[in-house]
C-alpha positions as CSV (number, residue, x, y, z in Angstrom):
1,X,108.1,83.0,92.6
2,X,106.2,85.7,94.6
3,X,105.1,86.3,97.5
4,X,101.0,86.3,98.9
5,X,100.2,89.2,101.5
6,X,99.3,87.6,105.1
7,X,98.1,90.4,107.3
8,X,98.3,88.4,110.9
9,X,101.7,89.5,112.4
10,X,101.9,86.4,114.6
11,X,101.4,84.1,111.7
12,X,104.1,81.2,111.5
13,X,103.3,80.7,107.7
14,X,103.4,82.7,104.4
15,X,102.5,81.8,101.1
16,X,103.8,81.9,98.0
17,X,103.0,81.5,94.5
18,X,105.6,79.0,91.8
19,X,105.6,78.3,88.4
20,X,108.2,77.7,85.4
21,X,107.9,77.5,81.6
22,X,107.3,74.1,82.4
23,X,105.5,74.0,86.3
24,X,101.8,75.2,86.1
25,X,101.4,78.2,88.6
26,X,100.8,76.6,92.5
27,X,100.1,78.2,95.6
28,X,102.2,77.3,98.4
29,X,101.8,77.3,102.0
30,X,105.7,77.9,104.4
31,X,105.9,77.3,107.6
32,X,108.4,79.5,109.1
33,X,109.0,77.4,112.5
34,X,109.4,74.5,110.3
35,X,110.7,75.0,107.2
36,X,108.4,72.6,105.2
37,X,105.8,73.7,102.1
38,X,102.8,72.3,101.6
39,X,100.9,72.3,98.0
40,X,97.4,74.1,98.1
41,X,96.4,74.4,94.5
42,X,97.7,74.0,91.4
43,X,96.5,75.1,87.7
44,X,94.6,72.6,85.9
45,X,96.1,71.6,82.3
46,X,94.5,69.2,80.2
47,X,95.5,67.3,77.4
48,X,97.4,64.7,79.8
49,X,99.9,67.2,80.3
50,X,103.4,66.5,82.2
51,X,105.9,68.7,82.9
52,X,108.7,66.0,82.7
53,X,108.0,65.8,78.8
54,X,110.0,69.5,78.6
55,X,113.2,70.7,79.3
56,X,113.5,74.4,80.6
57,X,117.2,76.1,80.2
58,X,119.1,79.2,81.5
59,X,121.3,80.1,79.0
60,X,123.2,83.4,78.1
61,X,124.5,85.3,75.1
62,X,127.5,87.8,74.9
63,X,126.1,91.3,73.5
64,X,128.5,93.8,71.3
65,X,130.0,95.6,74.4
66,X,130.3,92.2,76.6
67,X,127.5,92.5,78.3
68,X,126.0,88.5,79.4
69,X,122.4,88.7,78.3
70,X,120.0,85.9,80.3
71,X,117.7,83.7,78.0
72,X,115.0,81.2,78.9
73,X,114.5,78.4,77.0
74,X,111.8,75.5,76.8
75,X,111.8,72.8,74.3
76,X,110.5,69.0,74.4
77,X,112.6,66.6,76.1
78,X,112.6,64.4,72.5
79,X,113.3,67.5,70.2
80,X,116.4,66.0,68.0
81,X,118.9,69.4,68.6
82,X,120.0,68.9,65.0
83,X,120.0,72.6,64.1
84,X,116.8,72.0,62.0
85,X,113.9,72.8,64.8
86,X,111.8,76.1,64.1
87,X,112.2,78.1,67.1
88,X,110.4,81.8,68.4
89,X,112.3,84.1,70.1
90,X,110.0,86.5,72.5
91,X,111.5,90.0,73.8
92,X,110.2,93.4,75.1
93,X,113.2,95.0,77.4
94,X,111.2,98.1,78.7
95,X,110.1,100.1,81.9
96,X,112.3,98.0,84.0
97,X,109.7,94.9,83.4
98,X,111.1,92.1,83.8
99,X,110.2,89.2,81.9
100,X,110.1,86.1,84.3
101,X,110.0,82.7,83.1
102,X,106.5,82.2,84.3
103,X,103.7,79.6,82.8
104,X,102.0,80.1,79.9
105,X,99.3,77.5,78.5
106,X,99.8,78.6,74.6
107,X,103.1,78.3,74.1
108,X,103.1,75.3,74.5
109,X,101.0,74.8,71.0
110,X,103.9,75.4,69.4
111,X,106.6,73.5,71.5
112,X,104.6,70.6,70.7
113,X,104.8,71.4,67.0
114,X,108.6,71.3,67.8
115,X,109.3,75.0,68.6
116,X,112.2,75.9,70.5
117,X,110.6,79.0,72.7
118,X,113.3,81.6,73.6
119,X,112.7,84.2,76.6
120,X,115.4,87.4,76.0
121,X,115.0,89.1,79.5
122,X,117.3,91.9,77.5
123,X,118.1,95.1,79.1
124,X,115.8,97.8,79.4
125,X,114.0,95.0,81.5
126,X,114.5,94.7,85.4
127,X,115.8,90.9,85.8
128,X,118.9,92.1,86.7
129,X,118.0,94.6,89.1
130,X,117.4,98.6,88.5
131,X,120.9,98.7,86.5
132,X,120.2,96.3,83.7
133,X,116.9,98.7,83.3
134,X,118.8,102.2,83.4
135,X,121.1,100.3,81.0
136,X,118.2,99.9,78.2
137,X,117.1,103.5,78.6
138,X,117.3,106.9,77.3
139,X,120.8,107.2,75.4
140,X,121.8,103.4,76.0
141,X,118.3,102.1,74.1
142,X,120.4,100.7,71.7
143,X,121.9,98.1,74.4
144,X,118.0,96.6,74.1
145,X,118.6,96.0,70.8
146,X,121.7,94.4,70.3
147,X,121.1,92.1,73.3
148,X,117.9,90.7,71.4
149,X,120.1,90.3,68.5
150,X,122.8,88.4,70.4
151,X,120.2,86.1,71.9
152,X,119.3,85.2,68.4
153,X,122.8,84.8,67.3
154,X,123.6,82.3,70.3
155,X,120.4,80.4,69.1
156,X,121.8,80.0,65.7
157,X,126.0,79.3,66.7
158,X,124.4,76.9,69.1
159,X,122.9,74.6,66.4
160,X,119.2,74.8,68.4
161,X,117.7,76.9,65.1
162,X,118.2,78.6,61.5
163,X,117.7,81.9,59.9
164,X,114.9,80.0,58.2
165,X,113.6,78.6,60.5
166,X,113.5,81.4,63.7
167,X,110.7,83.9,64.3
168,X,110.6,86.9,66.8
169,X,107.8,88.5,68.4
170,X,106.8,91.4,70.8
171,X,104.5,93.8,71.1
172,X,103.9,97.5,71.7
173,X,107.4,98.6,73.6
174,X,108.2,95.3,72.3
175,X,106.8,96.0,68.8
176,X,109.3,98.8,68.7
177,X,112.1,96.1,70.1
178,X,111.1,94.4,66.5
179,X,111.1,97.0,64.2
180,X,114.6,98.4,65.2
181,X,115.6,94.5,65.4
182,X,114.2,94.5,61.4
183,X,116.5,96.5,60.6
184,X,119.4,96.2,62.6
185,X,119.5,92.3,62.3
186,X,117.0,91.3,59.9
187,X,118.4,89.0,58.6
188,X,118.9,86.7,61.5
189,X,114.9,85.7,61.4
190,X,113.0,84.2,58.9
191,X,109.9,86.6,60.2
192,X,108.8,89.0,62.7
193,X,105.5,89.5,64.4
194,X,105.3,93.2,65.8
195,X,101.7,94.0,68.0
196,X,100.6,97.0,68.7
197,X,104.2,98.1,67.9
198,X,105.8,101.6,69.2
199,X,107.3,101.9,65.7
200,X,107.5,105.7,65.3
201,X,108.3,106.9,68.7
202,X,110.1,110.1,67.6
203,X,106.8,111.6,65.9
204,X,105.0,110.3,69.5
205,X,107.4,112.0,71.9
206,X,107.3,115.4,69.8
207,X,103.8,115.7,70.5
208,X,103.1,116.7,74.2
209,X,99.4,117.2,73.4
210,X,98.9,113.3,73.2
211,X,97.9,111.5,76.4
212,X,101.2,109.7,77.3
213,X,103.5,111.4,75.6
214,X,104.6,113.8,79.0
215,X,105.2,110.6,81.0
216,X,106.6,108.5,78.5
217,X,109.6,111.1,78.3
218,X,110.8,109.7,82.0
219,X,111.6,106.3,80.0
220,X,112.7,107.5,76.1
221,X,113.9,111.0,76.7
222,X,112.6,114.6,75.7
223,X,113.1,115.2,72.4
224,X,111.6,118.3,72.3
225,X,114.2,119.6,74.9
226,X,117.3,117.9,74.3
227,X,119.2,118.0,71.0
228,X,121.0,114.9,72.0
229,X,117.8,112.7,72.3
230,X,116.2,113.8,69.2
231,X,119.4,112.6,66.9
232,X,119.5,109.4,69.3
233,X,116.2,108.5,68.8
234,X,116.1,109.6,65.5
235,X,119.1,106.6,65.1
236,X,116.8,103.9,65.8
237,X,112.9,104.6,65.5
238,X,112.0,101.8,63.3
239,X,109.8,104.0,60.6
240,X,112.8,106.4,60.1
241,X,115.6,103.9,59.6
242,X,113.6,101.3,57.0
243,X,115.9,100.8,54.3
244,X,116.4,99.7,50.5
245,X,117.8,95.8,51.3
246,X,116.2,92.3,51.9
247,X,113.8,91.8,55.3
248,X,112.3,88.9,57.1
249,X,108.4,88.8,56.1
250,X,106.9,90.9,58.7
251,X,103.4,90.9,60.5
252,X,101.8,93.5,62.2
253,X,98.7,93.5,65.0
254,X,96.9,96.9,66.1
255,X,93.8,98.2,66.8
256,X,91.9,100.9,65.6
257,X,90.9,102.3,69.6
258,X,94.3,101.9,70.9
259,X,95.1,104.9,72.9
260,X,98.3,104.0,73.9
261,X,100.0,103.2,70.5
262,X,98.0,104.5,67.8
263,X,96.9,102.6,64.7
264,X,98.9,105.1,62.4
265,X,102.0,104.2,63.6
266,X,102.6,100.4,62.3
267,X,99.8,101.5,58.9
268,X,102.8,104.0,58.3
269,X,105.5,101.7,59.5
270,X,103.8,99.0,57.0
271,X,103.4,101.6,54.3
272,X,107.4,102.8,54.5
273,X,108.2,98.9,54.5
274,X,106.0,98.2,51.0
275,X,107.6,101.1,49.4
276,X,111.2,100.7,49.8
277,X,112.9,97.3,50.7
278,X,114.2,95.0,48.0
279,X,112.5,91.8,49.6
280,X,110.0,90.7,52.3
281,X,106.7,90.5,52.6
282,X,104.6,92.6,55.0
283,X,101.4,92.7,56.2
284,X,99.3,94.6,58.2
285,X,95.7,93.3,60.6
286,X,93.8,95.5,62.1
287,X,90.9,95.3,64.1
288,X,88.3,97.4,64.3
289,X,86.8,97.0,67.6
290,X,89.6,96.5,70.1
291,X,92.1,98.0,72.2
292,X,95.6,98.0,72.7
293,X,94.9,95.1,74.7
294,X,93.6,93.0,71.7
295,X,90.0,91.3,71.4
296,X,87.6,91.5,74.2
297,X,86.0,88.5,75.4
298,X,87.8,84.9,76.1
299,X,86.8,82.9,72.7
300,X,88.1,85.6,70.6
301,X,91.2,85.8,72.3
302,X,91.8,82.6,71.3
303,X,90.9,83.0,68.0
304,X,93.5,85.9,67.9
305,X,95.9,84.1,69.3
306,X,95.1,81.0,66.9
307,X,95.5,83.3,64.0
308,X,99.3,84.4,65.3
309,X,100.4,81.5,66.0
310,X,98.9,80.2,62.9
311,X,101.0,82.8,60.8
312,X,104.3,82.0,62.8
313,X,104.1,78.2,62.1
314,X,103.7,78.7,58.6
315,X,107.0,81.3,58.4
316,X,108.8,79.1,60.6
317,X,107.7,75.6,59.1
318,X,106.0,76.4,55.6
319,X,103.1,74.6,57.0
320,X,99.6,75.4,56.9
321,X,97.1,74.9,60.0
């Protein structure tokens, strides 16, 4: 829920803006004197879509040091809970964003395919408040980690999915949520999707001279400075910490103008990951002509997105579409 600016100080009503993994986005009107709310507009789905025919649960997973982790989850109110269903597990736990359950049109492509969709709102996120981010940060990054992995364990003990059957994906700050995931918990997933990922953050914060790399020390740490950082990060930066032992088949997305995370960092990440596991396959797309925001331009978004979720159904089902 959130709130919509009204800039007449005598006003009696406000409005607000709802939605849910399974209630399109609508715009409210409140009356304050009142108390009543009044519909304005709602998004339009198509495909004689009903939000009765899903089921949207808060549920929450116990990390390593007892911490209660929050999870969304959506799934169709026919799916036979037999332990069997594919699932996807989403997570980025950075900056203090929080990842609310809000409305998304795609996913539902693959709940209808009979995906369990999984929301980790892990810390390093904000929705707990400003703690559960200053608990994901600096020297306690690990914390982001292990919660994702505890989400995905409570997914499995709870008979909703199976390590052949559960994918993970996240991208950039969340593509470095994925890599450390890879190897700290690999073998929970049957396959990872990593976009734009951060996967070699330590060579990125000990070089000042790039864009981002000065601000981004107020969220990681200062390497450079601070002995105790270096070793830290230098524990869990994905590229550093690949080893010899069986992965999940792992996909990664960049692009070839992204300024924020640059291209080199998952062809490197890929590279260390061809060279030196025992098992997994792992891939590598890049696109030529995009940012780190993807594609330009609405019908190859889609396309993009067709192609990932394309590549997750087949990992998670062994299907082909």
């Amino acid at each position: 829920i959130s709130l919509r600016g009204n800039s007449q100080y005598e006003a009696t009503t406000i409005r607000y803006v709802y939605s849910s993994l399974n209630r399109p986005s609508s715009l409210y009107e409140y009356d304050l004197t009142t108390g009543e709310s009044r519909l304005l507009k709602e998004q339009e789905v198509g495909g004689g879509f009903s939000p009765e025919r899903y089921i949207v649960e808060r549920r929450w997973a116990t990390a390593p040091d007892g911490a209660r982790v929050p999870m969304a989850l959506l799934y169709r109110r026919d799916l036979v809970r037999d332990g069997s269903s594919p699932a996807l597990l989403y997570g980025y736990g950075s900056y203090g964003i929080a990842m609310d359950a809000h409305f998304g049109v795609s996913i539902f492509r693959l709940v209808d395919r009979g995906f369990v969709y999984a929301l980790a709102q892990v810390r390093g996120g904000s929705d707990l408040g400003e703690a559960w981010y200053e608990e994901g940060k600096f020297l306690k990054k690990r914390n982001t980690f292990t919660d994702f992995i505890a989400v995905a364990d409570h997914l499995l003990d709870h008979n909703l999915t199976t390590r052949d059957t559960l994918v993970a994906l996240g991208g950039s700050a969340g593509g470095l949520l994925m890599g450390a995931v890879a190897n700290l918990g690999g073998d929970r997933f049957k396959a990872i999707e990593a976009n734009v990922p951060f996967v070699d953050p330590l060579t990125s914060m000990l070089m000042p001279e790039l864009p981002l790399t000065v601000p981004e020390w107020e969220e990681w740490g200062n390497p450079l400075a601070d002995k105790d950082v270096y070793d830290y990060m230098a524990g869990y930066a994905p590229y550093e910490n690949v080893e010899a032992k069986t992965y999940p088949n792992i996909l990664a997305l960049t692009s070839i103008n992204d300024t924020r995370v640059l291209y080199v960092e998952p062809a490197k990440w890929i590279a260390q990951l061809r060279a030196t596991p025992t098992g997994g396959k792992f891939l590598l797309k890049t696109e030529m002509a995009a940012g780190p925001g993807g594609v330009s331009g609405r019908y190859e978004s889609w396309r993009q997105t067709a192609f990932e979720y394309a590549w997750l159904i087949n990992q998670a089902t062994g299907k082909v579409e």
